[in-house]
TITI-609395 format. One record per residue (C-alpha): residue in three letters; residue number from 1; x, y, z. Coordinates in Angstrom, 1 decimal, decimal comma, always signed. Example, Ala and Ser with C-alpha at 12.3 -4.5 7.8 and 13.67 -1.06 7.14 Angstrom:
2
PT     r     k        u        v        w
PT   ALA     1    +12,3     -4,5     +7,8
PT   SER     2    +13,7     -1,1     +7,1
// end
This chain:
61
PT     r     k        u        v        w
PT   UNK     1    -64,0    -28,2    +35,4
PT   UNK     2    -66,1    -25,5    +34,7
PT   UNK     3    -65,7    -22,3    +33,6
PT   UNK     4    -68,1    -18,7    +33,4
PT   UNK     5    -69,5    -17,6    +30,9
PT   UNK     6    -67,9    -13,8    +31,4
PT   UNK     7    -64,2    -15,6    +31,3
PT   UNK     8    -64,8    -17,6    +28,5
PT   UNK     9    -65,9    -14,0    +26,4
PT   UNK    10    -62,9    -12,8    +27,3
PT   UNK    11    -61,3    -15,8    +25,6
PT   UNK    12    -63,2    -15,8    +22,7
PT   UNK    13    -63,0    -12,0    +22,0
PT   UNK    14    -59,3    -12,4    +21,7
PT   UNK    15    -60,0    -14,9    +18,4
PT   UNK    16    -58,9    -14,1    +15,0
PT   UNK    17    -62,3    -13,0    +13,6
PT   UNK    18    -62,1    -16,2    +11,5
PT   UNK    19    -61,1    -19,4    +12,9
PT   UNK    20    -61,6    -23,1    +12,3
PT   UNK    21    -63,9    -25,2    +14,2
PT   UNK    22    -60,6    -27,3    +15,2
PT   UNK    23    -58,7    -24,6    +16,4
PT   UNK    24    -61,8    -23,5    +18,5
PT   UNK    25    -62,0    -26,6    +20,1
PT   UNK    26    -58,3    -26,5    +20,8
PT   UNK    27    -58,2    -23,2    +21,9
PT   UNK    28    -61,0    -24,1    +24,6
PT   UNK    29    -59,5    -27,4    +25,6
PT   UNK    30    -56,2    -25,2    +26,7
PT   UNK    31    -58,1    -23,2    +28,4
PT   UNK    32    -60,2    -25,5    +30,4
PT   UNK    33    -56,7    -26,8    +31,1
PT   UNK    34    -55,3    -23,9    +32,3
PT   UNK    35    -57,9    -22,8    +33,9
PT   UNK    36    -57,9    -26,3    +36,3
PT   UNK    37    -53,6    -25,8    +36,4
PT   UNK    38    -54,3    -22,6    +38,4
PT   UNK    39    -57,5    -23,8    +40,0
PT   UNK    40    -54,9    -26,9    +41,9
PT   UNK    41    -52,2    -24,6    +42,2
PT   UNK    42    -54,6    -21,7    +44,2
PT   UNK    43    -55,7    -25,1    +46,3
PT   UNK    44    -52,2    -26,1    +46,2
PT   UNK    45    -52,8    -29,4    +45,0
PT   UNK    46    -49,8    -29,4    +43,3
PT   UNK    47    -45,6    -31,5    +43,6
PT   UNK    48    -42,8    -30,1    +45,2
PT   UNK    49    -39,9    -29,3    +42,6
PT   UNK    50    -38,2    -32,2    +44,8
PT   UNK    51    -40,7    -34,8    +44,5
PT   UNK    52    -40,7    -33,5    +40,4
PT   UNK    53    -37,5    -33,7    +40,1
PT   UNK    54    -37,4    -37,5    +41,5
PT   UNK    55    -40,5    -38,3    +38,9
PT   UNK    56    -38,8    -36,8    +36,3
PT   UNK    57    -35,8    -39,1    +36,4
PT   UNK    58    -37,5    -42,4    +37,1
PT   UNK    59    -39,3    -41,1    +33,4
PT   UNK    60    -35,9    -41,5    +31,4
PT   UNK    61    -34,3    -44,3    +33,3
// end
């Protein structure tokens, strides 16, 4: 996933003025995974709430 450079300003301007390098890194790893969330969900790449629901119980059998 890749993301411009004009969205990830945006991100970055909206950083405390001082951060850690951790919480940099963490901040931009959400991102990129938001940023691919909406990507499958605009391509529709994503489950029904069906076929989630049916996942979701064979987790805490």
């Amino acid at each position: 996933m890749t993301i411009t450079k004009e969205k990830l300003q945006k991100q970055i301007d909206e950083f405390p003025d001082e951060i850690s390098i951790d919480e940099v890194i963490e901040r931009l790893i959400m991102i990129e995974k938001i940023e691919t969330r909406i990507q499958e969900s605009e391509n529709n790449e994503t489950i029904s709430e069906e076929n989630l629901k049916t996942e979701m119980e064979q987790w805490f059998k």
